[in-house]
C-alpha positions in Angstrom: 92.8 62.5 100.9 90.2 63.5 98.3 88.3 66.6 97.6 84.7 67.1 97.7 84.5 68.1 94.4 86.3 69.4 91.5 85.4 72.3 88.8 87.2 71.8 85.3 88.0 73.6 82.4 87.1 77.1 84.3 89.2 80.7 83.8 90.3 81.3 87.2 92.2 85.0 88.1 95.6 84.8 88.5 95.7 87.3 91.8 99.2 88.2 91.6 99.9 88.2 87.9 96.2 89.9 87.4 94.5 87.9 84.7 92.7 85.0 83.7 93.8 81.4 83.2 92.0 78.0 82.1 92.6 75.6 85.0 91.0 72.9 87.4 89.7 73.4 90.8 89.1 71.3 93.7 87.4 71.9 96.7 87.1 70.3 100.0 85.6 71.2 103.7 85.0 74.6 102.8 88.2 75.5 101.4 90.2 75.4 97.8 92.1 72.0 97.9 94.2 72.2 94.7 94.3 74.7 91.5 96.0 72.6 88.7 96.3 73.1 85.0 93.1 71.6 83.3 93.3 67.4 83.4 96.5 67.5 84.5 95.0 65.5 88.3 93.8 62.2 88.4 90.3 62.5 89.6 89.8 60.2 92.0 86.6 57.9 91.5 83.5 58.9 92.6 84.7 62.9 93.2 81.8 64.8 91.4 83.3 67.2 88.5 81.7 69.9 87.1 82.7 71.1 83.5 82.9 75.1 83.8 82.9 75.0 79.8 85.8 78.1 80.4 83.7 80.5 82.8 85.2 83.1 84.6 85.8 82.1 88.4 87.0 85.2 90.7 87.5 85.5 94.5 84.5 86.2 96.1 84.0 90.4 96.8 85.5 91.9 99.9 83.9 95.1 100.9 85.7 96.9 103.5 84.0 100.0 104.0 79.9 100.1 104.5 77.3 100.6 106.4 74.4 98.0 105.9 71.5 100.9 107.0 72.3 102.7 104.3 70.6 100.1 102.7 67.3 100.9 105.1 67.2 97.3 106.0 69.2 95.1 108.6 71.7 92.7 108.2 69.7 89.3 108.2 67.6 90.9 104.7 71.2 92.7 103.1 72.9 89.5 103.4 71.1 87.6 101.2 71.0 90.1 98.4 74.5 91.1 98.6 75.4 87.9 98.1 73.5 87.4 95.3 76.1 90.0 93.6 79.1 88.3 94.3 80.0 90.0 97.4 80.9 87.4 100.1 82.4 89.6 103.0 82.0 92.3 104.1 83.5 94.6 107.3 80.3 96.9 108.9 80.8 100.1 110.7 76.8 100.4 112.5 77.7 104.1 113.4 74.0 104.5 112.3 72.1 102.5 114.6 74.8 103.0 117.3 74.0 106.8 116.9 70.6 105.6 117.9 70.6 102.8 120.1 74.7 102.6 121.1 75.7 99.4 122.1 72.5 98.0 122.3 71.7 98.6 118.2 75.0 97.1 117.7 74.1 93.7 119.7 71.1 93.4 117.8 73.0 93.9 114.4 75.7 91.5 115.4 73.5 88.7 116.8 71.5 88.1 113.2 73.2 85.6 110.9 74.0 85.6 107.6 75.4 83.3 105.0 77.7 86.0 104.3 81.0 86.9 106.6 80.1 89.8 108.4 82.4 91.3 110.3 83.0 94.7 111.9 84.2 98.1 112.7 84.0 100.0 115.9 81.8 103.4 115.3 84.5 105.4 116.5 82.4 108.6 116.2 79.0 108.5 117.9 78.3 111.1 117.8 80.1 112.2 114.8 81.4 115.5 116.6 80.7 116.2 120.5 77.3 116.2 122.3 78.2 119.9 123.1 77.4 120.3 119.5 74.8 117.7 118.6 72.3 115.6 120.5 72.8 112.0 119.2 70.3 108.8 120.8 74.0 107.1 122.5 77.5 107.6 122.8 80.0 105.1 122.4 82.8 105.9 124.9 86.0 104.5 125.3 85.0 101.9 127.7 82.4 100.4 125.3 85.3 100.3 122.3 87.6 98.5 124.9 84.3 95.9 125.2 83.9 95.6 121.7 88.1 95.1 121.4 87.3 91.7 123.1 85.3 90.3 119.9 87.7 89.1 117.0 85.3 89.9 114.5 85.9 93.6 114.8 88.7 94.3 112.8 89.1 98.3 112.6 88.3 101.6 114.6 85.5 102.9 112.1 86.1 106.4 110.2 87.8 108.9 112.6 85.7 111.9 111.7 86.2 114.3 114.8 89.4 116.1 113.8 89.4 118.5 116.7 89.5 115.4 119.0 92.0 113.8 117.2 94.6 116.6 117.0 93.2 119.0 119.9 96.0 121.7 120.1 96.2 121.5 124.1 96.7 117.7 123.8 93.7 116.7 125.6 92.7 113.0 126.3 90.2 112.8 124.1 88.1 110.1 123.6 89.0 109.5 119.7 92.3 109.6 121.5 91.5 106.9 124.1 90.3 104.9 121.9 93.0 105.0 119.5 95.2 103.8 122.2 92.8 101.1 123.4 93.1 100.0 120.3 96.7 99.4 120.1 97.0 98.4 123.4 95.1 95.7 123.3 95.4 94.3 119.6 98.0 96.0 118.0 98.8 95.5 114.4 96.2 93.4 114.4 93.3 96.0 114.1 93.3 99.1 111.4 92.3 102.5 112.0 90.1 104.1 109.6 89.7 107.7 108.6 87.4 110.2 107.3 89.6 112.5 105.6 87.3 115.4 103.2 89.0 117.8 101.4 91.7 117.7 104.4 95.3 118.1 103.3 98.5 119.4 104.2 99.9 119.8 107.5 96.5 118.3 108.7 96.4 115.4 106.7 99.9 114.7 108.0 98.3 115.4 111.9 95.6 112.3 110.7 98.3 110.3 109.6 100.6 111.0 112.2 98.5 109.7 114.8 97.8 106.1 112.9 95.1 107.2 110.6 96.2 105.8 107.2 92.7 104.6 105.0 90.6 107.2 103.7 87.2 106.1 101.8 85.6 109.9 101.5 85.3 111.5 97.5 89.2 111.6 95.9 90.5 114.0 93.3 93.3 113.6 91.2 95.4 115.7 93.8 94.3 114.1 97.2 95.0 110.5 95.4 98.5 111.5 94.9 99.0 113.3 98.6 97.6 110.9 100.1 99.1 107.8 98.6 102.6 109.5 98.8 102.3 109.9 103.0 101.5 106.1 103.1 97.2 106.4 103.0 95.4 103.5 102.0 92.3 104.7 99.4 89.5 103.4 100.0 87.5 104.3 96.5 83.6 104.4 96.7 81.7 105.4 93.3 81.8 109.5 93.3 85.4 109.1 93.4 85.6 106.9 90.1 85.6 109.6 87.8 87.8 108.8 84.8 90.6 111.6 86.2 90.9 109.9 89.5 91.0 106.0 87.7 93.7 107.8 84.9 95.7 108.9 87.9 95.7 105.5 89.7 96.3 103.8 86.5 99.4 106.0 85.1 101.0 105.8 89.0 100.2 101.8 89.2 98.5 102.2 92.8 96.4 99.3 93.1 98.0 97.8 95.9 97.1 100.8 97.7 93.8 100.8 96.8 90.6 99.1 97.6 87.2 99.5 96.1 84.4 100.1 98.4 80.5 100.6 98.4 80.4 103.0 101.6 76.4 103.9 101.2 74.0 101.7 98.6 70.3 102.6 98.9 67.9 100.3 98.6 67.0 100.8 94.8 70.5 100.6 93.9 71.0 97.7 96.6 68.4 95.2 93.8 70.9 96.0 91.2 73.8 95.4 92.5 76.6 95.7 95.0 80.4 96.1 94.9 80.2 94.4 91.3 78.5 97.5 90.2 81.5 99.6 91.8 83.7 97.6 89.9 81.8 98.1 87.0 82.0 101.7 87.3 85.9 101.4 88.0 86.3 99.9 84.5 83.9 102.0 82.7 85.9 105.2 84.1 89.3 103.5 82.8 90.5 101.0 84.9 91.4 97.2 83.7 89.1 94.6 84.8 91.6 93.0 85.7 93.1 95.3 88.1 89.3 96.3 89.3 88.7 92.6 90.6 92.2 93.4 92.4 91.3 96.3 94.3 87.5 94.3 95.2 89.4 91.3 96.1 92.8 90.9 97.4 93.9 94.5 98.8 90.8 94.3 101.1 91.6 91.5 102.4 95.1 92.2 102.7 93.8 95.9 104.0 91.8 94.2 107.2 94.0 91.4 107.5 91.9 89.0 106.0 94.4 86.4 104.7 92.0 83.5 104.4 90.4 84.8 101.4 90.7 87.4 98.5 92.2 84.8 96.4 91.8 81.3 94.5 94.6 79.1 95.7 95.4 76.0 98.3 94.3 76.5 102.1 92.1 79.5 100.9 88.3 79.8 101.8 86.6 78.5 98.8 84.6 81.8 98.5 84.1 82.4 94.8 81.9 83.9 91.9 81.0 82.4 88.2 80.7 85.7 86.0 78.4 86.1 83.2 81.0 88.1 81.3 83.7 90.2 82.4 81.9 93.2 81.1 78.7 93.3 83.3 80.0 91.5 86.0 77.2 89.8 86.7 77.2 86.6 88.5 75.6 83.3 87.7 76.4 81.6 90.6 78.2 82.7 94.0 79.6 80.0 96.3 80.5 80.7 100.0 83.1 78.5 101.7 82.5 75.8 99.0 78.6 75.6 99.4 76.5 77.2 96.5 75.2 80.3 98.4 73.2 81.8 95.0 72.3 80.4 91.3 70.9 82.8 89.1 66.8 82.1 89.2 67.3 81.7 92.8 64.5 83.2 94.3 65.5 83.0 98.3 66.9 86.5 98.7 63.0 87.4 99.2 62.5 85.0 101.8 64.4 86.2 104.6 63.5 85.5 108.3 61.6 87.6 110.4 63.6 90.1 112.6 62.7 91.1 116.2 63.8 94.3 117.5 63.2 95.0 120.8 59.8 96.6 121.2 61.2 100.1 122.3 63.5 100.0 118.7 59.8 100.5 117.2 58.8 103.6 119.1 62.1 105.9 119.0 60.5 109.6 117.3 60.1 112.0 120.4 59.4 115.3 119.6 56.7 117.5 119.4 54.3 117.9 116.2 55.4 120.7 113.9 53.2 124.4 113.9 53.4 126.9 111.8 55.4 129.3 113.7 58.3 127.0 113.2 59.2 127.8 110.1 59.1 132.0 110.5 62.0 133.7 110.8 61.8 136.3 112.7 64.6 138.9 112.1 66.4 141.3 114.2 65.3 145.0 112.7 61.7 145.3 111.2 62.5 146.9 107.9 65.3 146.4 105.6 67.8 143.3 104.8 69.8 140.8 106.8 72.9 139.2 105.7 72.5 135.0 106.2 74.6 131.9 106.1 73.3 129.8 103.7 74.5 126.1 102.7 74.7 125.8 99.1 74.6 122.1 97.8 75.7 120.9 94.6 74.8 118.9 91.8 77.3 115.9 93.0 78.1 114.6 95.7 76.9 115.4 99.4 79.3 118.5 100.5 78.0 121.9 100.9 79.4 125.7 100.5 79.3 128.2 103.0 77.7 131.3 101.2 76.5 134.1 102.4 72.6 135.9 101.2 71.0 139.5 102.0 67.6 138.6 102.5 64.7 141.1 102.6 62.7 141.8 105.7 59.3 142.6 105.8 57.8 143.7 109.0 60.0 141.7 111.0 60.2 138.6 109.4 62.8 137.4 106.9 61.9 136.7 103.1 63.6 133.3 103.0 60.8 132.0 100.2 61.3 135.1 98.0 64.6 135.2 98.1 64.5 131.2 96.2 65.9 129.8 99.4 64.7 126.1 100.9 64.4 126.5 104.9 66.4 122.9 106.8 64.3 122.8 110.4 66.0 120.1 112.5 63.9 118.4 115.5 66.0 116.9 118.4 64.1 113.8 118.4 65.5 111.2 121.0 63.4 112.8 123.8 66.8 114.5 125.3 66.2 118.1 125.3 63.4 119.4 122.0 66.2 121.3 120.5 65.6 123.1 117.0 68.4 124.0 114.5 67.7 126.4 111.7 69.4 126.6 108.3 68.4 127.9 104.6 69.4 126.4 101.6 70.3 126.7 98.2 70.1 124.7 95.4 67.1 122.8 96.9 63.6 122.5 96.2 62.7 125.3 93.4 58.9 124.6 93.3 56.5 124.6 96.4 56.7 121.5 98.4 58.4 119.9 101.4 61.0 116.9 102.7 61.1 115.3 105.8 62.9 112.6 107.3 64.7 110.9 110.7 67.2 108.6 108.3 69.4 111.9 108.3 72.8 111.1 109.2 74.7 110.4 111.5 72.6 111.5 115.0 69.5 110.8 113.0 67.1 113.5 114.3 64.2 114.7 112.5 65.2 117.2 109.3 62.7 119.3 107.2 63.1 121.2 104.1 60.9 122.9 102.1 59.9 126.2 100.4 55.9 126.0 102.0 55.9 126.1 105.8 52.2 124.4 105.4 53.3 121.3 103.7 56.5 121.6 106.5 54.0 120.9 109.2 52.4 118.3 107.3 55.8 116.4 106.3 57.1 116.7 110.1 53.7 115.4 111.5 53.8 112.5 108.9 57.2 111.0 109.8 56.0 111.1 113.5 52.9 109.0 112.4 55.4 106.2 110.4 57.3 106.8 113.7 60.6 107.4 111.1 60.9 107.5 107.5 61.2 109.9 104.3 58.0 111.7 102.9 57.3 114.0 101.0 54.3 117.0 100.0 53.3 119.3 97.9 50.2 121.9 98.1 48.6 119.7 100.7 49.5 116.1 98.7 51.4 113.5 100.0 53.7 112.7 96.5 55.4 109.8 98.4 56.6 108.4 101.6 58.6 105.7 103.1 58.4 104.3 106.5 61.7 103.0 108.6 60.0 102.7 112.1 63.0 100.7 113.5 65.0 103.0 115.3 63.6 105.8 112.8 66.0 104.3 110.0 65.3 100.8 108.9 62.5 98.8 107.5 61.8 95.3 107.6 59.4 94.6 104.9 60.8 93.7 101.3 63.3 95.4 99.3 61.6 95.4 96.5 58.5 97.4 98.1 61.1 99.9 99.7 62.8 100.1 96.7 59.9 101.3 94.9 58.8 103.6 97.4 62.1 105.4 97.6 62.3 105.5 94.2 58.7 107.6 93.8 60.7 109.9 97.0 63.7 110.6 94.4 61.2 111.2 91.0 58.7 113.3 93.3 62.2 115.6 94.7 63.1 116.2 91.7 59.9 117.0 90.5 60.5 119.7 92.9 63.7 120.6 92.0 66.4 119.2 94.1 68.9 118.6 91.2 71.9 116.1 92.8 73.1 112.4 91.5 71.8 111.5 94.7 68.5 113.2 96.3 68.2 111.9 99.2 71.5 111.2 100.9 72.2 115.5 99.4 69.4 116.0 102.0 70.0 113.4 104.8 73.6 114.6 104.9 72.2 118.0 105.3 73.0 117.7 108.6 76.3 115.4 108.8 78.3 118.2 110.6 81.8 116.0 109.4 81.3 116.4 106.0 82.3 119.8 104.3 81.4 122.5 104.3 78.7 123.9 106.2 76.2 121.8 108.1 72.8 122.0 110.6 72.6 120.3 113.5 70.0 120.4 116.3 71.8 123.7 118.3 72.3 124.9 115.3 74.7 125.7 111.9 78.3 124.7 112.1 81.2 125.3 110.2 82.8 121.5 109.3 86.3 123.1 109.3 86.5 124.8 112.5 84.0 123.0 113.9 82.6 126.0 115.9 78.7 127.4 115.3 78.0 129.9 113.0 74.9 131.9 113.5 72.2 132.1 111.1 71.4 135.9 110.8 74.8 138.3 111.2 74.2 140.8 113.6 
């Protein structure tokens, strides 16, 4: 039996001893025939060879954790590019158009084709807390996770976010619950159960654990790393936890083979310069070996999800595998998928995707009423005098919030919010269900006059403003209704930039490169406002992400992440 062809003289990684070695490679139907030391075969007569002249060969990139409408496209135009940057697998968790559409926006993602291996998670949190709380566009109940069980391409339970559900003190049968036990029931070992885990510790991160939660992809510090590794939790490691005291901690504990490297959420902009290459990247640049980086973006994801076709170069192995520039930029030169050159650099086919077809009703999903000005009034409960508010406070990194509390002046009834240098969060209930309208204020937002609004707001994706000038408020709001979903954004009258996503109000289906460019003038014209964060637009969109710490909005209102239990605006 011969192979199909043979690459010589290339420096292949060595998975289990974690380097790079010169040897030969042959491939045949798709998968890695034999990896010998260089001319040591007899290459059979008329076998093409390729001389490698000693580049780098790794395992194609595994990501585990992601969500391709982050990326504001769909999975027949993130394919393509991804692969591009070396990444040849990849395990989906569509909570966001399943927070929209339910099981039908997971059918259409799952029934476009890509040249990369997609496979999938079940959104075990749709919505992400109860609908007593927030008005999603679907629920995902047990039943559908038992119908989705059937297909062997989903491999996990998505991120468990709803700790209340999971460990409800009267030991309900909830349905985070029910599906955990679905889950086992029918696949066993054979499927993983993935957490959301935020600043959660102690005798409640032993409750997550305890009840078969054991991966955690959400921001690490040194501490959690070491509590959560030492109970048995796989870390999943996305960038903002790659700061050089979290890499130090896994390097001086050797925990790689509890570790995976992830992408989790890569915007569009980002998405054109890379993918999980670029969190690699960021691993070494924080501390880690490159060696041990390609590890944790190879082998312990595939490992992690069960994978054991791929993640490494060897015998019997998918042939999925990258040629690297350098080992330093991590940039490939060529990507191969299952023995087939999927990407050469100068390849220009990434732009010329098919067209997609939603259904029509995915194009028309925005229901709610245009914005007025009476909207964004407060109106407070004594005429004269101050109030004391809840306020969400964002930071400078990273998407979590603090629960402060403000006295705010009252004139005549109505609370000062503008004087006071707060940003007011209006949230529209926008699939048609009920017009709800949660309030919030905000600091740390926008310091100049101006206004955001979008529907891409995670995870129930209803319509969020924030601003400082109720006028350009209305005109945001009654923007996004005309793109029927986007981002924009105003000031003094102005449009200064906008974005439309008019497939279920979060994905677009032009280029990448024009959405890239247009999201980009969104981030420079928000900051031009004063919205300081490493990331501008998830700080906002997650605004209203009632899992993620502290204090979030959500369409009946504020609610503390914790507790999970409302908190009102104004304290009376």
């Amino acid at each position: 039996m011969s192979p199909d062809y043979i690459i010589r003289s290339v420096n292949i990684y060595q998975t289990f001893r974690q380097c790079f070695e010169l040897r030969d490679a042959a491939v045949k139907d798709g998968r890695f025939y034999a990896v010998l030391p260089v001319n040591s075969g007899v290459y059979p007569e008329g076998v093409p060879v390729y001389d490698a002249q000693g580049r780098y060969m790794i395992p194609g990139l595994i990501d585990i954790h992601m969500h391709i409408e982050s990326s504001m496209t769909c999975p027949s135009r993130f394919g393509p590019l991804a692969l591009s940057h070396g990444t040849t697998t990849i395990v989906a968790d569509a909570h966001e158009i399943a927070n929209v559409f339910g099981m039908k926006g997971i059918a259409e993602f799952q029934s476009q084709k890509t040249e990369m291996d997609i496979f999938w998670a079940i959104p075990s949190s749709v919505p992400a807390t109860d609908t007593a709380l927030e008005t999603s566009g679907a629920t995902i109940t047990p039943e559908d996770a038992a119908a989705l069980l059937e297909d062997r391409n989903i491999l996990c339970l998505g991120e468990v976010m709803n700790f209340k559900q999971l460990a409800s003190e009267d030991d309900r049968d909830t349905p985070i619950r029910q599906m955990i036990r679905l889950c086992r029931k029918k696949r066993g070992r054979d499927i993983r159960l993935e957490g959301h885990c935020p600043r959660i510790s102690g005798a409640d991160l032993n409750r997550f654990i305890y009840e078969g939660i054991d991966a955690d992809h959400t921001q690490q510090t040194p501490e959690s790393v070491l509590e959560k590794t030492d109970l048995g939790m796989f870390l999943e490691l996305q960038r903002k936890s790659l700061t050089p005291e979290v890499v130090e901690t896994l390097n001086h504990y050797n925990l790689y083979e509890n570790t995976a490297l992830v992408t989790d959420d890569v915007m569009p902009d980002q998405l054109l310069k890379g993918h999980l290459n670029q969190i690699v990247r960021t691993a070494v640049l924080a501390g880690m070996p490159v060696e041990k980086a390609i590890y944790c973006a190879t082998y312990t994801p595939a490992r992690r999800m069960h994978l054991d076709d791929r993640g490494m170069i060897g015998p019997g192995k998918l042939a999925d595998f990258v040629f690297l520039k350098d080992l330093d930029t991590m940039e490939p030169e060529a990507v191969v998928k299952e023995g087939r050159l999927a990407w050469i650099e100068g390849d220009s086919r990434c732009g010329m995707e098919e067209e997609t077809n939603f259904p029509e009703h995915f194009y028309h999903s925005v229901h709610c009423r245009p914005a007025v000005l009476e909207d964004f009034i407060l109106k407070a409960p004594v005429k004269f005098g101050h109030v004391t508010a809840n306020v969400m406070q964002i930071n400078t990194f990273g998407t979590a919030t603090r629960h402060i509390k403000r006295q705010l002046p009252v004139k005549d009834g109505i609370i000062c919010w503008q004087e006071a240098g707060l940003s007011l969060a209006v949230l529209y209930e926008r699939h048609g269900k009920n017009g709800n309208i949660g309030y919030g204020l905000v600091e740390g937002a926008f310091a100049k006059k101006g206004a955001a609004a979008t529907t891409w707001c995670h995870d129930s994706h209803n319509l969020l403003v924030l601003g400082t000038s109720p006028e350009d408020m209305v005109l945001a709001q009654k923007r996004i209704l005309e793109l029927e979903g986007g981002y924009c954004i105003f000031s003094d009258g102005c449009c200064l930039g906008q974005v439309q996503l008019n497939v279920a109000g979060i994905i677009n289906e032009g280029s990448l490169e024009k959405l890239s460019c247009e999201l980009g003038q969104i981030r420079k014209s928000m900051a031009s406002l004063g919205y300081k964060n490493n990331n501008e637009i998830m700080s906002m969109s997650t605004l209203a992400l009632p899992v993620s710490p502290a204090l979030k909005l959500t369409d009946r209102g504020l609610l503390d992440v914790k507790t999970q239990k409302q908190v009102e605006l104004i304290e009376v």
